[in-house]
N, CA, C and O atoms as a DFTB+ gen file, in Angstrom:
572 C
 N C O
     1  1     -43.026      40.825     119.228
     2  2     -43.179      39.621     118.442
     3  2     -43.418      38.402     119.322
     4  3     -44.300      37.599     119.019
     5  1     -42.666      38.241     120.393
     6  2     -42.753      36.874     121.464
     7  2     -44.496      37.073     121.954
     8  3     -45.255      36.146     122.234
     9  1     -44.748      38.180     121.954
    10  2     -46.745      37.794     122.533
    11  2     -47.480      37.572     121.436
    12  3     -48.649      37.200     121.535
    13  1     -46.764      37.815     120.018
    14  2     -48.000      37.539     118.983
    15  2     -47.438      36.109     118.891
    16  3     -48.342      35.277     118.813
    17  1     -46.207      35.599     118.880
    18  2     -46.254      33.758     119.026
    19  2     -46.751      33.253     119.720
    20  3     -47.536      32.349     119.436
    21  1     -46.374      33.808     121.459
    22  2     -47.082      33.119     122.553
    23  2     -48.926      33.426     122.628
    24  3     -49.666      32.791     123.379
    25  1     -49.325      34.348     121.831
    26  2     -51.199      34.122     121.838
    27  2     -51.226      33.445     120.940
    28  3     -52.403      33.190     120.684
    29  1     -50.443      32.891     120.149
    30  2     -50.915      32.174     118.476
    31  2     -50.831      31.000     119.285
    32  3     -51.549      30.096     118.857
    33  1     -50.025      30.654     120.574
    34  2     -49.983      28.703     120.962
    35  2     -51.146      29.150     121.588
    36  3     -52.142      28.452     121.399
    37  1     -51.294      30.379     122.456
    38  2     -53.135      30.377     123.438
    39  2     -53.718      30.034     122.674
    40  3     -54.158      28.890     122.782
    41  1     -54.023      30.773     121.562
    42  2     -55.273      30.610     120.980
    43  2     -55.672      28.835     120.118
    44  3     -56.752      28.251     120.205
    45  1     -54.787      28.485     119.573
    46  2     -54.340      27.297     119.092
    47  2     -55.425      26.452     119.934
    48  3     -56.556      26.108     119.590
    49  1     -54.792      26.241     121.045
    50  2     -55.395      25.418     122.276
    51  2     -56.845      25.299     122.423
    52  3     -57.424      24.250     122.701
    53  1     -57.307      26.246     122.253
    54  2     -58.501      27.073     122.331
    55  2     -59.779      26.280     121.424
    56  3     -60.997      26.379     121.574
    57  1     -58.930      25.406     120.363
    58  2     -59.574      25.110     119.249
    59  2     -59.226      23.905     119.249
    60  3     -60.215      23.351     118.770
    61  1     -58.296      22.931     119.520
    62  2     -57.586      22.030     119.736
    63  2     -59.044      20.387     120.126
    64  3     -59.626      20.004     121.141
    65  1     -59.034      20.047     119.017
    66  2     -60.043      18.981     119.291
    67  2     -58.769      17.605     119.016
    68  3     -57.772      17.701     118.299
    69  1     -59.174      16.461     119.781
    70  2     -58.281      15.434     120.062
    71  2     -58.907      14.451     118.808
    72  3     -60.119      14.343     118.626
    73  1     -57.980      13.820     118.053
    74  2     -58.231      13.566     116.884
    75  2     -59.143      12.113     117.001
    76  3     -59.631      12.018     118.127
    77  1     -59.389      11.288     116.358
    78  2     -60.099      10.050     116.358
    79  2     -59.370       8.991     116.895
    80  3     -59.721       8.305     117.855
    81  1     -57.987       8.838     116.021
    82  2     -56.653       8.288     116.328
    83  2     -54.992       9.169     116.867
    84  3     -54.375      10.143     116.435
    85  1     -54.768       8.136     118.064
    86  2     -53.236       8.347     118.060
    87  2     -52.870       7.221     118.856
    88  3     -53.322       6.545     119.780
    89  1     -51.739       7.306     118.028
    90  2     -51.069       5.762     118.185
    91  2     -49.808       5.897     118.990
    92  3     -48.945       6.285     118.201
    93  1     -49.297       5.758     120.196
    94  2     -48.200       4.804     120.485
    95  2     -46.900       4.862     119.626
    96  3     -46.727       3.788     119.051
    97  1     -46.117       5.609     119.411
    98  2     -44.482       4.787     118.264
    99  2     -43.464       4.898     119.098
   100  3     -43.659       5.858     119.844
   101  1     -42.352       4.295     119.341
   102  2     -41.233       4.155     119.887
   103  2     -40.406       4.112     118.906
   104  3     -40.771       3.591     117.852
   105  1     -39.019       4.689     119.049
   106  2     -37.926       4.416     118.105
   107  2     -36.895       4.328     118.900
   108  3     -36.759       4.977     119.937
   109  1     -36.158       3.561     118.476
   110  2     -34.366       3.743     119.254
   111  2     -33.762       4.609     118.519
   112  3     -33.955       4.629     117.304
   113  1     -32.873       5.527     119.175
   114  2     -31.558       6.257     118.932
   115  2     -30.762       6.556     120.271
   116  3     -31.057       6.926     121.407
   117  1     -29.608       6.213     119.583
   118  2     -28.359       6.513     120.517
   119  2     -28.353       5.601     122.049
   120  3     -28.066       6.070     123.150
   121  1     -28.758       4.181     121.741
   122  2     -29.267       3.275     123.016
   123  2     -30.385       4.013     123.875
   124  3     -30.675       3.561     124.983
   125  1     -30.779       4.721     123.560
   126  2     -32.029       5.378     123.884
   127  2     -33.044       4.565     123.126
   128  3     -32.697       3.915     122.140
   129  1     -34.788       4.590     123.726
   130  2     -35.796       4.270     123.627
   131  2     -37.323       5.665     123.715
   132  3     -38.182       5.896     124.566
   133  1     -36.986       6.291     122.342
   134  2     -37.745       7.250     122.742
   135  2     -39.057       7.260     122.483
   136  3     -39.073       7.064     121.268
   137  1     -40.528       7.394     122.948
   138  2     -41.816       7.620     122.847
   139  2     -42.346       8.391     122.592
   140  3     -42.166       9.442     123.208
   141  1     -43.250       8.331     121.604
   142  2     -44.202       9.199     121.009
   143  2     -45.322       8.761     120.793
   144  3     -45.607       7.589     121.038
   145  1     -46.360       9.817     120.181
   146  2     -47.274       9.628     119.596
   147  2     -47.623       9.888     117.992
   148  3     -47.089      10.912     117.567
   149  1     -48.152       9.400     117.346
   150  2     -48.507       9.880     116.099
   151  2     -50.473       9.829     115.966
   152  3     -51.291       8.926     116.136
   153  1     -50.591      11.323     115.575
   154  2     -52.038      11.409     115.510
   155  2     -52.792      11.413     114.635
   156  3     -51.896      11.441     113.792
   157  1     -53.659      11.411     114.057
   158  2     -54.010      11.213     112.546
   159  2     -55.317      11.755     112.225
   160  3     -56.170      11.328     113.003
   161  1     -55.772      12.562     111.333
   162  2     -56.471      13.081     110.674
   163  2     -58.088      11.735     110.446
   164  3     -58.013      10.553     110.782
   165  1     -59.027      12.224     109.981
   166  2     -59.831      11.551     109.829
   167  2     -59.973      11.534     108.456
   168  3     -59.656      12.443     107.689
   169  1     -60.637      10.082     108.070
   170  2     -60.023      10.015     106.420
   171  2     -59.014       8.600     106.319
   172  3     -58.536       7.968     107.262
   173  1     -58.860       8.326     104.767
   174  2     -57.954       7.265     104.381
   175  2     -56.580       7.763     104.169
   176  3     -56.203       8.681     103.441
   177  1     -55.930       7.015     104.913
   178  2     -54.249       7.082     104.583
   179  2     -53.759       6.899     103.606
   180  3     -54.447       6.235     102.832
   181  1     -52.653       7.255     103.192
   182  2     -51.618       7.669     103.946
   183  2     -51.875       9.228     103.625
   184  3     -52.436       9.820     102.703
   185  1     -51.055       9.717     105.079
   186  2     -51.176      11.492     105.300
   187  2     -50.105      12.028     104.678
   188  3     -49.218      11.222     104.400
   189  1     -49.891      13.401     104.315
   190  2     -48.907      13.646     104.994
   191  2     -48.543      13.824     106.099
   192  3     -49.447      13.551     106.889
   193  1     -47.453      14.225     106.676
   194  2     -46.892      13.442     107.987
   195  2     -45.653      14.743     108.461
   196  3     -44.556      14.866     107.916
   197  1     -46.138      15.542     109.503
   198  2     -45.662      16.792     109.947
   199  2     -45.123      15.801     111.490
   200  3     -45.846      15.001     112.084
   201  1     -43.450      16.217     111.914
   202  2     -42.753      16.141     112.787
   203  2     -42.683      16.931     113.749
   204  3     -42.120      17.953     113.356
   205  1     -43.020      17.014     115.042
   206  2     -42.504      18.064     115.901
   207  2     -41.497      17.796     116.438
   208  3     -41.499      16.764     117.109
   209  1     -40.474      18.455     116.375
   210  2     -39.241      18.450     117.396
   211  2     -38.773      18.916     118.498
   212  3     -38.234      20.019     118.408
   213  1     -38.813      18.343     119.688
   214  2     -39.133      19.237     120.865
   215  2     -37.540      19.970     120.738
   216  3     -36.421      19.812     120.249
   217  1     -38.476      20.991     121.675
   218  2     -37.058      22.507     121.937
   219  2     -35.504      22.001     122.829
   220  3     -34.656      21.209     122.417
   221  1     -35.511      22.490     123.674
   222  2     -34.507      22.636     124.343
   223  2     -35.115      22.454     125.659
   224  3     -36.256      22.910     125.733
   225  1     -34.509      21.738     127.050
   226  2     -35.113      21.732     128.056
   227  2     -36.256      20.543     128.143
   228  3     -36.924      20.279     127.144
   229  1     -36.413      19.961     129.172
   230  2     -37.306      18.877     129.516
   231  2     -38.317      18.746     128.918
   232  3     -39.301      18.625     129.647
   233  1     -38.588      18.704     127.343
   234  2     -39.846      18.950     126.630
   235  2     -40.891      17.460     126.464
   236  3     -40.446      16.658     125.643
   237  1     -42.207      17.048     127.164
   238  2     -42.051      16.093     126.832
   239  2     -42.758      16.136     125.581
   240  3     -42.580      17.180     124.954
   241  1     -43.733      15.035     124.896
   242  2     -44.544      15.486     123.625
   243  2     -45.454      16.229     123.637
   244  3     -45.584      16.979     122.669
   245  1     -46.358      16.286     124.680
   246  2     -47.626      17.442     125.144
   247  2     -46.749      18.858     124.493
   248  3     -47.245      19.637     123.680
   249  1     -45.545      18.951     124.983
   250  2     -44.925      20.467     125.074
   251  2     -45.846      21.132     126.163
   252  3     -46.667      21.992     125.846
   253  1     -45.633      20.584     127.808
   254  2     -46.685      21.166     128.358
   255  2     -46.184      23.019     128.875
   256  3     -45.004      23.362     128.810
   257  1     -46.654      23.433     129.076
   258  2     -46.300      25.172     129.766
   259  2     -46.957      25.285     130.279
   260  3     -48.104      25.261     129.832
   261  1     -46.644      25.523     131.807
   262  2     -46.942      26.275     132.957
   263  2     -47.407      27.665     132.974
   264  3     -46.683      28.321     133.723
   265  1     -48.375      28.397     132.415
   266  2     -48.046      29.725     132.958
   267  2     -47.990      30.098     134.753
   268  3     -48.635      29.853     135.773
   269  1     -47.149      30.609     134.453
   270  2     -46.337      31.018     135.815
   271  2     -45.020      32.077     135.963
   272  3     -44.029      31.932     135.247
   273  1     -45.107      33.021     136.844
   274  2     -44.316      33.558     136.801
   275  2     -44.417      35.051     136.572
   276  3     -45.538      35.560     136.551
   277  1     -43.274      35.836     136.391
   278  2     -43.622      37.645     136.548
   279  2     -44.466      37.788     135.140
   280  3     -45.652      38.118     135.112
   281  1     -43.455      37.405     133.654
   282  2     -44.187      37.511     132.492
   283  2     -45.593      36.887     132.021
   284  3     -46.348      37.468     131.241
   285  1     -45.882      35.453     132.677
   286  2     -47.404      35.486     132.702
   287  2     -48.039      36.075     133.010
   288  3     -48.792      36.663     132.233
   289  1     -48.072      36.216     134.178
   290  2     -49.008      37.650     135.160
   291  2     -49.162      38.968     134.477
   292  3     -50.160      39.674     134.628
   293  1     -48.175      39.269     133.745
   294  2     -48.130      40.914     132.350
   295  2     -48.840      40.362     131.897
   296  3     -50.014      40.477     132.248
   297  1     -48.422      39.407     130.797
   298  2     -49.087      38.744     129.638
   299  2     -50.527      38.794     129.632
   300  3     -51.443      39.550     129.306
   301  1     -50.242      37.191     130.344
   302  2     -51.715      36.889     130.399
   303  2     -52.055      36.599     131.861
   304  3     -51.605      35.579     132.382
   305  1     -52.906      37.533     132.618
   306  2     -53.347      37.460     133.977
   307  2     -54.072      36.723     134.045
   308  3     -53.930      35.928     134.974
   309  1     -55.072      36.572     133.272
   310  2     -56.292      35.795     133.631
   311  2     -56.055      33.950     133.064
   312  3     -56.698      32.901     133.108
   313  1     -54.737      34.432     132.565
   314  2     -53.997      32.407     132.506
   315  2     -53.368      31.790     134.117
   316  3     -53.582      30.660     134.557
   317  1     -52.651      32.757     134.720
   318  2     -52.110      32.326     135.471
   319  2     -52.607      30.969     136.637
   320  3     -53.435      30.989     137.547
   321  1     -51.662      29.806     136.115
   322  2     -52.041      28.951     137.217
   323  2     -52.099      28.075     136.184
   324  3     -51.555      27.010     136.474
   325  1     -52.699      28.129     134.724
   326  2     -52.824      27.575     134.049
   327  2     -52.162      26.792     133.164
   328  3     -50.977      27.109     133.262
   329  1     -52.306      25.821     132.239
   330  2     -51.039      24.733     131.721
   331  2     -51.726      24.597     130.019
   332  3     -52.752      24.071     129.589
   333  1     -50.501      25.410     129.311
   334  2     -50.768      24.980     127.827
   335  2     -50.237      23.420     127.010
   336  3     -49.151      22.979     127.387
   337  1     -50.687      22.954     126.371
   338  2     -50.024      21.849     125.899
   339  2     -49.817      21.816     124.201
   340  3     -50.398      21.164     123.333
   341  1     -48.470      23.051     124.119
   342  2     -48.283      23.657     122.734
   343  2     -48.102      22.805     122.078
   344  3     -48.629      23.158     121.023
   345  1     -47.602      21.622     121.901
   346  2     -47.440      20.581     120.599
   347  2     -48.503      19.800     120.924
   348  3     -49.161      19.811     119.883
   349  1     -48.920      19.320     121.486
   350  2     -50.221      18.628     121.336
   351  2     -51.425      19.140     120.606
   352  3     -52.044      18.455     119.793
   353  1     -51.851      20.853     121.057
   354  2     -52.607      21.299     120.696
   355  2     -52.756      21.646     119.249
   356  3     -53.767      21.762     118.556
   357  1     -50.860      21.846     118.835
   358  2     -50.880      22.367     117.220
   359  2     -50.426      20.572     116.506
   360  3     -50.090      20.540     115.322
   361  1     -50.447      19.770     116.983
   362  2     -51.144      18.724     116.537
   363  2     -52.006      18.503     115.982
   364  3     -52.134      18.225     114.790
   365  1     -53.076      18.645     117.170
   366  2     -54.399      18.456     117.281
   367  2     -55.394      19.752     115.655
   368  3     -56.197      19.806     114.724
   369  1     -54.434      20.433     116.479
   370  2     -54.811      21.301     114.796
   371  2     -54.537      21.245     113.826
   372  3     -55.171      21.621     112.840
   373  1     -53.372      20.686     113.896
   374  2     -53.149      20.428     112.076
   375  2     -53.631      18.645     111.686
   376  3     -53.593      18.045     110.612
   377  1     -54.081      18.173     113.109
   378  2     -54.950      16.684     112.117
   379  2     -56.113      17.491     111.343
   380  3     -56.289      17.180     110.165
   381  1     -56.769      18.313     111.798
   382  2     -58.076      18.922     111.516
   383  2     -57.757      19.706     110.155
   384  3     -58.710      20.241     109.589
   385  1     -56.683      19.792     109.682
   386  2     -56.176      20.054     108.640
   387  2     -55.439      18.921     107.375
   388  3     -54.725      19.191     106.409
   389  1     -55.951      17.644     107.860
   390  2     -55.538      16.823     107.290
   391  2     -54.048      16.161     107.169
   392  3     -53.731      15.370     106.280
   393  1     -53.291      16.562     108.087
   394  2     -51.666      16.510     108.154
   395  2     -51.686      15.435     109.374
   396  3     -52.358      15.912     110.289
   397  1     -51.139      14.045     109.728
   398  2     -50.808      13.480     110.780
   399  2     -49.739      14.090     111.147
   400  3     -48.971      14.729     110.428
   401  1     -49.663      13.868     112.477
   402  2     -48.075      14.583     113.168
   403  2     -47.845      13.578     114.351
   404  3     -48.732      12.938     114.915
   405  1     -46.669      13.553     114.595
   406  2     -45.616      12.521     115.111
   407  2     -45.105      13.709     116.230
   408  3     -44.854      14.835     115.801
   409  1     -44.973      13.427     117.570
   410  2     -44.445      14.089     118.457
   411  2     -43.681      13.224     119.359
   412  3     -44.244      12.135     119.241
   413  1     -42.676      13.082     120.229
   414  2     -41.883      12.508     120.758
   415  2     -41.359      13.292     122.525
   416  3     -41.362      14.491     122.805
   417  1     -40.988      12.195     123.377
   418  2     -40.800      13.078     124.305
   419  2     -38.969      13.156     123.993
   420  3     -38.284      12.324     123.398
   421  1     -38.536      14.457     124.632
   422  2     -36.820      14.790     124.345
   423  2     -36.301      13.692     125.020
   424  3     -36.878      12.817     125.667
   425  1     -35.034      13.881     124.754
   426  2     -33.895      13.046     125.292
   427  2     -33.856      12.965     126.657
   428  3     -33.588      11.774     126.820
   429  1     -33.933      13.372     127.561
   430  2     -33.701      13.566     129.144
   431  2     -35.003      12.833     129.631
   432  3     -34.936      12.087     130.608
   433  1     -36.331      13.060     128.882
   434  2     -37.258      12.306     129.000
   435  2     -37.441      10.412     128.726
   436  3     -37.614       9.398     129.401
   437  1     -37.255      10.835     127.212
   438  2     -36.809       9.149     126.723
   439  2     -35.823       8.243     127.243
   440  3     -35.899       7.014     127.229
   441  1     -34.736       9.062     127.780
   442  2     -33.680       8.548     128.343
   443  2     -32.977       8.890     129.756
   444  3     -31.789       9.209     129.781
   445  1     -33.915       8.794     131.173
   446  2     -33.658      10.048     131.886
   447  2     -32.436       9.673     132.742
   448  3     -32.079      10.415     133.657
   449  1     -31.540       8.083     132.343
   450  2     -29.988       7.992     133.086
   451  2     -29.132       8.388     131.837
   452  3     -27.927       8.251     132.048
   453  1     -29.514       8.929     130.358
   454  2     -28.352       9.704     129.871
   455  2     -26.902      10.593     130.904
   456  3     -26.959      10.935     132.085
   457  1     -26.031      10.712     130.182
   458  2     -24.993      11.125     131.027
   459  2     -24.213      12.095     130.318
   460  3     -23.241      12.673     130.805
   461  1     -24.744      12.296     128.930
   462  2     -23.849      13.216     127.988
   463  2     -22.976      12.404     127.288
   464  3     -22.913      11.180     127.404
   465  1     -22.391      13.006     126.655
   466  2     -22.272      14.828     126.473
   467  2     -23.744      15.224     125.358
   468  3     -24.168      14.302     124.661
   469  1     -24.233      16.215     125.299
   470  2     -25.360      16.982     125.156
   471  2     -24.419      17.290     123.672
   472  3     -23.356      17.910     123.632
   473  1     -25.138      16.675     122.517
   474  2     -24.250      17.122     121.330
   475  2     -25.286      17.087     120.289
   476  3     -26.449      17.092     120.694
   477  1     -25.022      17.043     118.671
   478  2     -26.224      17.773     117.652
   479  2     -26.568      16.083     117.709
   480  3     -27.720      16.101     118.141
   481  1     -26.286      14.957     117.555
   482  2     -26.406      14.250     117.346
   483  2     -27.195      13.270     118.457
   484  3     -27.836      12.248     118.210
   485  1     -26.963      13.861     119.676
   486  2     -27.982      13.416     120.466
   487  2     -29.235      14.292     121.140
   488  3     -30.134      13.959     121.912
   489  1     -28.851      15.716     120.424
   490  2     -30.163      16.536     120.914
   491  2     -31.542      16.619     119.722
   492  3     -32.764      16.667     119.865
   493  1     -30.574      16.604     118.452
   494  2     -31.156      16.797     117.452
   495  2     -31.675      15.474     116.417
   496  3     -32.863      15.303     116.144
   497  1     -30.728      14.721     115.983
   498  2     -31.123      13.386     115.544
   499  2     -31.940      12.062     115.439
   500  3     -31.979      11.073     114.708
   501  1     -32.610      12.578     116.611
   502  2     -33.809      11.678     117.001
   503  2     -34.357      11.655     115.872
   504  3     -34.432      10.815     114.975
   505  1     -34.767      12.774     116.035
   506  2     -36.032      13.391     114.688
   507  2     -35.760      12.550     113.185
   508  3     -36.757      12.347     112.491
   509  1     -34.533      12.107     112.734
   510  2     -34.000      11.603     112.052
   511  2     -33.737       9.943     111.647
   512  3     -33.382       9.293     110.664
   513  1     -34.221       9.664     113.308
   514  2     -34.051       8.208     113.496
   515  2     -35.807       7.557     113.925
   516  3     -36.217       6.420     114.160
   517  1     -36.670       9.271     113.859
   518  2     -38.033       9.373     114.504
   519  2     -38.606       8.754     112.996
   520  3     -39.331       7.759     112.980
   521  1     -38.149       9.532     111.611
   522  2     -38.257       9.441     110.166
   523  2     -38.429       8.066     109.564
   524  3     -39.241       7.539     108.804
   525  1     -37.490       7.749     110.119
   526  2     -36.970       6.318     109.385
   527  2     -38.062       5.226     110.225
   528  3     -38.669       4.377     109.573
   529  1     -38.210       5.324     111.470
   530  2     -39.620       4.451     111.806
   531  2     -40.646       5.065     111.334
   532  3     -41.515       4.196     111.259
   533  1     -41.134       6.193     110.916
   534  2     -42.334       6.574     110.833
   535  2     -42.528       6.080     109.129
   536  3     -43.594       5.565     108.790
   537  1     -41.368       6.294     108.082
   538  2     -41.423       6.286     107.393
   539  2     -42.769       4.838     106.362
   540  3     -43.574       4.945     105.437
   541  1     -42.186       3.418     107.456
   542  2     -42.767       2.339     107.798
   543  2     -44.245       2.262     107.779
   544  3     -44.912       1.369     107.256
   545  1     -44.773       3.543     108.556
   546  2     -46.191       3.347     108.731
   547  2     -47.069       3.461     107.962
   548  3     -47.291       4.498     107.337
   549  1     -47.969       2.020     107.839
   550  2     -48.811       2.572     107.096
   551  2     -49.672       3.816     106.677
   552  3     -50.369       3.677     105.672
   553  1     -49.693       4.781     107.209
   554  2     -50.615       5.832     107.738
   555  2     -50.249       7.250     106.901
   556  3     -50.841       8.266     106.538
   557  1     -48.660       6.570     106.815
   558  2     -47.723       8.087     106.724
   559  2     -47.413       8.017     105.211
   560  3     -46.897       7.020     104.705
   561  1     -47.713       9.000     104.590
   562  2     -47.164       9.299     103.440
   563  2     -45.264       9.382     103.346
   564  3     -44.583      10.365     103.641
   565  1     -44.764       8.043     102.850
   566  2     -43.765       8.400     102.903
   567  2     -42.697       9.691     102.036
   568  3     -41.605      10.063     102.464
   569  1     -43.213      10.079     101.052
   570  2     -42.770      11.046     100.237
   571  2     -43.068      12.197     100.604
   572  3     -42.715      13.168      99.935
């Protein structure tokens, strides 16, 4: 199952055209200042309005990946060396689907003298405090 997800972000990429617009958004949470982008479909607003939430680990909004390593080299040999940019790209694909999407870099990024503690409310909540500015934009379907 992990190689039919990990060829679904290859292939993604593959197709990944950079939209007309993307804008710049910042939000505060938790005395943090976090950055993103929001990208947008071509066409009159407001979109709907798809969130990515980065994972776990230094994610910034690209979601960039390295292939590198023993399991690339199985995988995919003829990637190696190479750099995916999984949320950007399924961005980039779902503007082409008419959906704007909002991506953000994580906490360690947005905030890189954080000190902890690492909790739901500061790993996860952004996204929550990402809402409530996006909600604002003209662009974004708030409902």
């Amino acid at each position: 199952m992990k190689k039919i997800i990990f060829l679904f972000f290859v292939s993604a990429s593959l197709w990944a055209q950079k939209p007309d617009t993307e804008i710049e958004v910042t939000f505060p949470h938790g005395g943090c200042e976090f950055k993103g982008s929001l990208s947008l479909p071509k066409g009159e607003g407001p979109f709907p309005t798809i969130v990515i939430i980065p994972g776990s680990g230094q994610n910034s909004r690209a979601g960039m990946t390295p292939f590198s390593g023993a399991n690339v080299e199985c995988m995919t040999p003829n990637l190696v060396g190479d750099t995916a940019y999984v949320y950007r790209d399924l961005a980039y694909n779902l503007n082409q689907k008419g959906y704007a999407v909002f991506r953000y870099d994580e906490l360690m990024i947005s905030c890189p003298t954080f000190k902890g503690p690492f909790t739901y409310e500061n790993l996860f909540l952004p996204a929550q405090s990402a809402l409530e500015v996006l909600k604002s934009h003209a662009q974004v379907d708030a409902s």
